[in-house]
N, C-alpha and C positions, 0 to 999 in steps of 0.2 A: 339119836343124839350122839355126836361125836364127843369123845373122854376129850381131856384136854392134850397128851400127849401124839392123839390120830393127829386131830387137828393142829397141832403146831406143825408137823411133818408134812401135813395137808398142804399148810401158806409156805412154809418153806419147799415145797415141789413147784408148788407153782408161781412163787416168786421166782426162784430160779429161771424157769421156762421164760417166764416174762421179759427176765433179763436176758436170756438167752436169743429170744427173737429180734430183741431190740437192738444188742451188737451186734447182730450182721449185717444190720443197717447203719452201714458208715452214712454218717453226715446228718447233716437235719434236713435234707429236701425229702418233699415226696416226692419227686422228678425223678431219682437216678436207676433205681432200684425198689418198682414198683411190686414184682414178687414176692417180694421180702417184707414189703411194709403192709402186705395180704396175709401173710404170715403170722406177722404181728396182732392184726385184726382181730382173726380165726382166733390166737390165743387168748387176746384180750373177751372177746365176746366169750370162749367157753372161760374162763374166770368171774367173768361179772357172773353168768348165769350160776357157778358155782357157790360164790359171792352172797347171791339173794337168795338162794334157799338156805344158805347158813345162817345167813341174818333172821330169817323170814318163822325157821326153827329156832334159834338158840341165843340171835340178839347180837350184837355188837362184839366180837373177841376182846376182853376186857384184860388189862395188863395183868391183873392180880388171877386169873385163869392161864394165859398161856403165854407170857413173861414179852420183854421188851422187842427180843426178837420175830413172834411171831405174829403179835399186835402189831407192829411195823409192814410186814408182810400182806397183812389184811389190808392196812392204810394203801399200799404199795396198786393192791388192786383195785382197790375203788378210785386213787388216782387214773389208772388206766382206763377207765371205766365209759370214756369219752366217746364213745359210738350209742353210748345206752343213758342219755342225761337224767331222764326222771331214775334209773336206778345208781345213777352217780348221786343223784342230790337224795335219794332215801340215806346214802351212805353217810351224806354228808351230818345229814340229820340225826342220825344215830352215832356217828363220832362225836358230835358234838354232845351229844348228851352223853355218853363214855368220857367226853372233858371234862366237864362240868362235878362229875364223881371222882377224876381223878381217875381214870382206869381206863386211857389212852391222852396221847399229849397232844399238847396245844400245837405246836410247832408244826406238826403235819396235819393238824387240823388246819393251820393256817394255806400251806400248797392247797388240800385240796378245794377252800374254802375260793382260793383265789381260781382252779381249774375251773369248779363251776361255776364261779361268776364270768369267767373267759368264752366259756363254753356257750355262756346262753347273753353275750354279747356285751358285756357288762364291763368297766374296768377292775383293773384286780384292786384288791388291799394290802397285800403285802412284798409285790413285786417280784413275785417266784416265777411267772410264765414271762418267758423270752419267746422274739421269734425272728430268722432272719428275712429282714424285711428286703433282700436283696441291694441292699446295703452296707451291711454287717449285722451284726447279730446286738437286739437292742429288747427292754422290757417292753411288753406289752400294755397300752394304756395304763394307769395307778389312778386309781379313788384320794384326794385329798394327797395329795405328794408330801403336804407338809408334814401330816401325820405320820408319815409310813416310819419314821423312825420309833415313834413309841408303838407302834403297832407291832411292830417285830421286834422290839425290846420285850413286849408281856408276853408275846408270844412264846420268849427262849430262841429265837431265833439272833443270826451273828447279823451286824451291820450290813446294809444293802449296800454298801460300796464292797463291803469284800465280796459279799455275794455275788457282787456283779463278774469280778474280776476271778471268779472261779468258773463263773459260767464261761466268759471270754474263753479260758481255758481250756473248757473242754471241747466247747464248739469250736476250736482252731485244731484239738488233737481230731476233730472228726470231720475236718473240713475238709474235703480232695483238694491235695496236691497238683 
């Protein structure tokens, strides 16, 4: 059993990594630069596996064990988690009951809530998965559109208009020139 200080250092190495493989893939295709997004993979897949034995041992990283930072970082991987669905949605399962007690948020319960419904074909609920649909960059399906505003109000989440116009943002700082 990891103390809680291994383990914060733990999510925080391999969040970093995480992000580290995913910037050096400029852009959102998986077209351009297919090595790099095999890269990604490999890190992604030894994370989730690292991922389910934490879980599998010691349950859900709960805020009040190893603080806002490193609870994020656990959400961070089972986000990525998108090669391994059934160990995406055990994650999902178990964050959501860390919600529920209060000792992980709702908010990133919401992304990943909305990944696995994406993943397994579904529309999302609160409009966090974008994709360029070779047209521009636009949400992918939403469940009940009307609702998506109080959805992501309870969630702590900011309005899907600004959301939208951050994502815009980023995918044009990562769009080839």
């Amino acid at each position: 059993m990891m103390e809680s200080s291994e383990l914060e250092a733990e999510l925080k190495r391999r969040a970093a990594l995480d992000q580290e493989a995913r910037t050096a893939v400029a852009g959102w295709s998986d077209n351009p630069r297919t090595e790099l997004w095999e890269v990604v993979g490999k890190v992604d897949a030894d994370n989730t596996g690292w991922l389910v034995e934490l879980v599998t041992t010691q349950g859900w990283p709960r805020l009040s064990e190893v603080g806002e930072e490193a609870a994020t970082n656990a959400w961070l991987l089972a986000q990525h988690a998108d090669m391994q669905p059934e160990q995406q949605r055990m994650f999902h399962r178990l964050m959501a009951a860390a919600v529920e007690v209060g000792e992980a948020e709702a908010k990133y319960l919401a992304y990943l809530e909305d990944r696995v419904r994406v993943n397994s074909g579904r529309p999302q609920l609160y409009g966090t998965q974008f994709v360029d649909n070779g047209q521009g960059l636009g949400p992918r399906p939403i469940e009940d559109r009307d609702g998506l505003a109080a959805r992501r109000a309870a969630a702590g989440m900011e309005p899907f208009e600004e959301y939208e116009v951050t994502m815009h943002g980023i995918w044009r700082d990562q769009s080839p020139s």
